[in-house]
C-alpha positions in Angstrom: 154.4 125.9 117.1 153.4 124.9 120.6 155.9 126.8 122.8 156.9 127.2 126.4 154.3 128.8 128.6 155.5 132.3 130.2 156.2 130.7 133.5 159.0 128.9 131.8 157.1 125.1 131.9 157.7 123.4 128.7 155.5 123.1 126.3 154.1 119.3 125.0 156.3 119.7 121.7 159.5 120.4 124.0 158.7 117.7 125.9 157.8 115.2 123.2 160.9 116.6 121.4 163.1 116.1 124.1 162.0 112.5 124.8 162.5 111.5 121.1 166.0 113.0 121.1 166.5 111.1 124.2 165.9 107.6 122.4 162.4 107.4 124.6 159.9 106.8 121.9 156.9 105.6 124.2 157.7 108.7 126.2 157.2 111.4 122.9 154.0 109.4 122.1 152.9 109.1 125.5 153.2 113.3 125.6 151.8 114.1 122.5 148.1 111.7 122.8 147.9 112.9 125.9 148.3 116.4 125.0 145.3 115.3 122.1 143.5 113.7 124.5 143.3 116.6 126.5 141.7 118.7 123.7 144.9 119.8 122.8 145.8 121.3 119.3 146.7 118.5 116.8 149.4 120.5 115.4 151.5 119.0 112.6 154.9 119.6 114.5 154.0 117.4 117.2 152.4 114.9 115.0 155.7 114.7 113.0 157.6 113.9 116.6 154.6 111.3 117.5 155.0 109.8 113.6 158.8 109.4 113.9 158.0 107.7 117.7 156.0 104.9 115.9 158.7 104.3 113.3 161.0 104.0 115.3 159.1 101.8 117.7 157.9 99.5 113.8 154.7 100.6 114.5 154.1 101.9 110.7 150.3 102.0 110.3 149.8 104.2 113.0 152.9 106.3 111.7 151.2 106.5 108.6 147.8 107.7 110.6 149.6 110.8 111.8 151.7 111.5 108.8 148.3 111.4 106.5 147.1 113.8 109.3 150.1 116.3 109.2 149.7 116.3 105.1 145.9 116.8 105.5 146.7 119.4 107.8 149.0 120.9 105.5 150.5 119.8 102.6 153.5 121.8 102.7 154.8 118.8 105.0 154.9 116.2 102.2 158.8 116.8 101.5 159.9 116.4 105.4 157.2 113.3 105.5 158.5 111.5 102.6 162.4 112.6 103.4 161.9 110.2 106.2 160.4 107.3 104.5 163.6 107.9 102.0 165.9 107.3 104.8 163.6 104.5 106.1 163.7 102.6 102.6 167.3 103.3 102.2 168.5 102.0 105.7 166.0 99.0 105.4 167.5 98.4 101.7 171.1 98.4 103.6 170.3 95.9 106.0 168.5 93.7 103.3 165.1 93.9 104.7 163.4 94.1 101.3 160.0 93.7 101.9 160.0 96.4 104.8 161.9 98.5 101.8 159.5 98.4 99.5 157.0 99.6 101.6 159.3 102.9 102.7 160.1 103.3 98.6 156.1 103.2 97.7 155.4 105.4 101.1 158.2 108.1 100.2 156.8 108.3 96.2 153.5 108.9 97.3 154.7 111.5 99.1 157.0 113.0 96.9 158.0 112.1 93.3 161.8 112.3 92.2 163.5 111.3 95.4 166.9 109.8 95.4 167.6 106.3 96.4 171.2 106.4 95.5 172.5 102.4 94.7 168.9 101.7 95.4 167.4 103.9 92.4 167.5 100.5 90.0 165.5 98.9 92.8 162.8 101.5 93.3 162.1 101.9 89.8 161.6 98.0 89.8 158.6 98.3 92.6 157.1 101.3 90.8 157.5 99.2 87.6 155.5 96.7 89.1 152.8 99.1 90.7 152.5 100.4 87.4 153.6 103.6 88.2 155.4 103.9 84.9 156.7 107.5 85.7 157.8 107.3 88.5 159.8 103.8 87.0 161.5 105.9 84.4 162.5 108.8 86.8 164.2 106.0 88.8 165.9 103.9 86.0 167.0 107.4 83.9 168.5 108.3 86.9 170.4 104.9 87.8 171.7 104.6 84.3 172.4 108.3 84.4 175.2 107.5 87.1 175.9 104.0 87.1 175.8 103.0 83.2 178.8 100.8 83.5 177.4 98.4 86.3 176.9 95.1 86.4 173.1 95.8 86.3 173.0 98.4 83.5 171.7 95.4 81.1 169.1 94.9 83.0 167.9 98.1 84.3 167.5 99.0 80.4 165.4 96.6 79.3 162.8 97.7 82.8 163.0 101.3 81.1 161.9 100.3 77.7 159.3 98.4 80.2 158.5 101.7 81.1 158.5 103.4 78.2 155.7 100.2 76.6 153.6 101.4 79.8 152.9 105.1 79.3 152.8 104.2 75.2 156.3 105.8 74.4 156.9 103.7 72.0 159.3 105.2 69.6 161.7 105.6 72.8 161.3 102.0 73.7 162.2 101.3 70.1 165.2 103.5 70.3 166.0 101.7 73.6 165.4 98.1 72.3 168.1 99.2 69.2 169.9 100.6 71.5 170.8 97.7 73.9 171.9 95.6 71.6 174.2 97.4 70.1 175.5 98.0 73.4 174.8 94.6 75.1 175.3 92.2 72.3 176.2 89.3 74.2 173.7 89.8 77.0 171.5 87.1 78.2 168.8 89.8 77.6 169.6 90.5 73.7 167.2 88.3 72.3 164.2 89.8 74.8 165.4 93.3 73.7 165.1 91.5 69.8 161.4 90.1 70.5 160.5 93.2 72.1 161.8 95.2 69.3 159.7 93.5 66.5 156.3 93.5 68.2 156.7 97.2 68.8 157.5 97.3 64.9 154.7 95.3 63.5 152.6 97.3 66.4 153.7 100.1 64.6 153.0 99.0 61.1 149.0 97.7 62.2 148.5 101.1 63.8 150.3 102.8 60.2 148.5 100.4 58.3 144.8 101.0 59.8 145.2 104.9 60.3 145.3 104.9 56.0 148.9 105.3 56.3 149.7 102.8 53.8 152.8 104.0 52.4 154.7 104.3 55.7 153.1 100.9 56.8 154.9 99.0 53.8 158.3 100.7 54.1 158.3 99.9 58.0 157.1 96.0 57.4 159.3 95.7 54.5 162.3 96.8 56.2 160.8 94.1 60.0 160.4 91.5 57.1 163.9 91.9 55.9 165.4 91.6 59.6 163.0 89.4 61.7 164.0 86.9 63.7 160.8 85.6 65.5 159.5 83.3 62.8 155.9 84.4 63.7 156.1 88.0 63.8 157.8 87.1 60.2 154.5 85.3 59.3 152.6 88.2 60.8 154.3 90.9 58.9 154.3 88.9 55.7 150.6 88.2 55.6 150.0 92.0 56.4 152.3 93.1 53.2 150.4 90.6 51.2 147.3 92.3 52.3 148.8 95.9 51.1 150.0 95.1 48.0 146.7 93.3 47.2 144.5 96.2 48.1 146.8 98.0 45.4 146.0 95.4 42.8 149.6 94.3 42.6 148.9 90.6 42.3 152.7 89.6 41.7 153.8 91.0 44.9 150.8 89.7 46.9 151.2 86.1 45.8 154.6 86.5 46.6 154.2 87.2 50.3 151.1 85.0 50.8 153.2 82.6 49.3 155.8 83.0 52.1 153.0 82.4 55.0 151.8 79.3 53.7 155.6 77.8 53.0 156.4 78.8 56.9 153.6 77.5 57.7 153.3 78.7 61.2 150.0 80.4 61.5 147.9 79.3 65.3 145.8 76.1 64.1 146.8 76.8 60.5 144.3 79.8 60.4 146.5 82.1 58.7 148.2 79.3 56.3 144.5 78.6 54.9 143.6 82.2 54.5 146.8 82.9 52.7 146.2 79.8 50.4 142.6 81.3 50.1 143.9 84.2 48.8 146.8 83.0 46.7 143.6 81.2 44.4 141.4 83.9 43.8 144.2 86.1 42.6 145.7 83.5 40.8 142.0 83.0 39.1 141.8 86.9 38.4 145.1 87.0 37.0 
């Protein structure tokens, strides 16, 4: 701390201190570069007091110069620094200045992770979503659904967590999710998203089955996605791939049968998928 001298003058932090108290940002900033300039010690109390000067002044990238110092000084700061990019983000969410609330949310986070926006949690999971932070996103959306699972943008928020949960390859929790919302938001604007989403994270799931030897698993999976599709070409896709398993265990019935079904849909990208099935539907039906 820099402290009052023993003939009772105040010290620059008292000064700088008592200036920002006083509303006189120019003033704290004004006493604490001078101080610097002087070859004074760049201590991280007075830098907080200069930092919150330029805030409050809108002057943010020098803000962020001295609270990048204060943490390089000593990281023990990071809680107080991001606390007051939290109240920044929050009070620029409030008065709907979005932009300049982003850029407190992603300023806070990178400061400290697990804040709390309060309303705003939905909407800082969003811009972390979109930085592809995904765990920071799912902190923030857990959290909002946690406390507000009955709002008007519950819906919503869900389908950004199983977002989330694609982006750091949780998969079986964004398939949980997917199942999840529509039994819960059946008539949502959303539910056939959460339905497309669902099915490519199933026939992901039956590729990645499938190729890892797991053959078994792979057919019970697609069997069931084959059964229950609505996309008709993740149908095609899952059809063609069942074909594929049961002809690798020479049971020729069964793999005409679902070749068959690609070629009668008929959907295949420039037919590509329609000819191969075909392909294959006349050499088994030669070897039979």
């Amino acid at each position: 701390m820099l402290i009052s001298s023993a003939c009772g003058q105040k010290s620059p932090l008292e000064k700088a201190s008592s200036e920002f108290d006083n509303g006189n940002f120019r003033e704290a900033i004004f006493v604490a570069r001078h101080h610097f300039r002087k070859g004074g010690q760049r201590s991280p109390e007075l830098l907080f007091v200069e930092g919150r000067s330029l805030l409050a002044l809108g002057r943010e990238a020098e803000a962020d110069n001295s609270f990048a110092e204060i943490y390089s000084i000593d990281s023990t700061w990071a809680p107080a620094i991001a606390e007051i990019f939290q109240s920044e983000a929050i009070s620029s969410l409030e008065r709907g200045l979005g932009a300049r609330g982003r850029r407190f949310v992603i300023r806070a986070s990178n400061y400290e992770r697990n804040l709390d926006f309060g309303s705003y949690n939905s909407r800082a999971g969003k811009m972390l979503l979109d930085r592809k932070d995904y765990e920071g996103a799912i902190y923030y959306f857990e959290n909002y659904l946690a406390t507000s699972s009955d709002s008007a943008g519950a819906a919503e928020v869900m389908m950004d967590l199983g977002s989330a949960y694609e982006g750091r390859e949780e998969k079986l929790k964004a398939i949980d999710l997917y199942r999840m919302f529509q039994a819960r938001y059946p008539k949502s604007r959303l539910v056939s998203t959460a339905k497309w989403k669902l099915e490519n994270l199933l026939l992901n799931a039956g590729k990645e089955l499938y190729s890892g030897g797991e053959t078994e698993e792979a057919e019970n999976l697609l069997l069931e996605l084959s059964a229950t599709a609505r996309n008709p070409l993740i149908q095609e896709k899952v059809d063609f791939m069942l074909a594929e398993i049961f002809e690798s265990r020479h049971e020729v019935a069964r793999a005409i049968e679902y070749y068959s079904k690609v070629v009668h849909m008929n959907l295949g990208s420039s037919g590509r998928m329609v000819e191969k099935a075909k392909e294959r539907i006349v050499a088994l039906e030669k070897a039979r």
